[in-house]
C-alpha positions as CSV (number, residue, x, y, z in Angstrom):
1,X,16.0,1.6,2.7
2,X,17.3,5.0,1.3
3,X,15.4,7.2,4.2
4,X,16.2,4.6,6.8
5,X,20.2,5.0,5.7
6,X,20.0,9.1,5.8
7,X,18.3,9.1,9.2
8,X,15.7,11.3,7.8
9,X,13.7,13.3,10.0
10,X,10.8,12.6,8.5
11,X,11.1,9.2,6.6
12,X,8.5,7.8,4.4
13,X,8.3,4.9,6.5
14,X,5.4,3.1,8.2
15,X,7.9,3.5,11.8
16,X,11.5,4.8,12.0
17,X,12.6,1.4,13.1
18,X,13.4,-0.9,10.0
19,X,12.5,-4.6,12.0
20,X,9.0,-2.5,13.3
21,X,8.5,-0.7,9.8
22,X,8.5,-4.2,7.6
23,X,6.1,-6.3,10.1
24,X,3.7,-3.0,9.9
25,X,4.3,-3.7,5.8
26,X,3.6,-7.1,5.9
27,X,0.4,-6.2,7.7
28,X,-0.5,-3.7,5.7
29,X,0.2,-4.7,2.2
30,X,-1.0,-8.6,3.1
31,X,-4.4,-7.0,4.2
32,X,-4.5,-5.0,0.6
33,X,-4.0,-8.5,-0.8
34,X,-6.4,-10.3,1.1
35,X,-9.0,-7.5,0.3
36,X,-8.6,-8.0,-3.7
37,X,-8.2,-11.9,-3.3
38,X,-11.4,-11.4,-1.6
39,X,-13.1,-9.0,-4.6
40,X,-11.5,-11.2,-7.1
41,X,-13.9,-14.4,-5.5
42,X,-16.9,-12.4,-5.5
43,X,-16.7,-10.3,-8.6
44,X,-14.8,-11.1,-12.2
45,X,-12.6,-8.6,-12.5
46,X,-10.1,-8.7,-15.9
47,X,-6.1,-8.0,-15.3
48,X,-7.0,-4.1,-16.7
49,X,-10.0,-3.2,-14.7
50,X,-7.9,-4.7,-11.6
51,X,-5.1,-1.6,-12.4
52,X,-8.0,1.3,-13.5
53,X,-9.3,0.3,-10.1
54,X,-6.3,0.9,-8.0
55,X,-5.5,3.5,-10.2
56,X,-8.2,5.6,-9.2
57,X,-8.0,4.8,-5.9
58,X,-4.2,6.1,-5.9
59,X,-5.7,9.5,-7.6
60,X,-8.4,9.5,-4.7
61,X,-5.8,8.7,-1.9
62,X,-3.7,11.6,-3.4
63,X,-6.4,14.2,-3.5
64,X,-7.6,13.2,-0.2
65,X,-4.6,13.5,1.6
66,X,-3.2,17.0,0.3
């Protein structure tokens, strides 16, 4: 909401329009949940291995993308 009140140039948004930029979230982060309801079925992860996973994967996202 804070880039979307400044008018940023650049916002770290999914679409400079706010109605536009929350379906593309519900999209998106509804997918991400759909993909771990789907690993949760078919392998046992615990609570902690659920956040080392997505943890790396943050770190990996990050070094990818510089």
């Amino acid at each position: 909401m804070n880039n979307y009140l400044k008018a940023a140039p650049e916002p770290a948004l999914f679409h400079p329009q706010l109605f536009a930029d929350l379906i593309i979230g519900v999209g998106f982060y509804g997918g991400w949940g759909f993909a771990w309801w789907l690993a949760f079925r078919w392998f046992r992860f615990s609570v902690a291995e659920a956040f080392i996973v997505t943890g790396i994967q943050g770190i990996f996202f990050r070094v990818v993308a510089q």
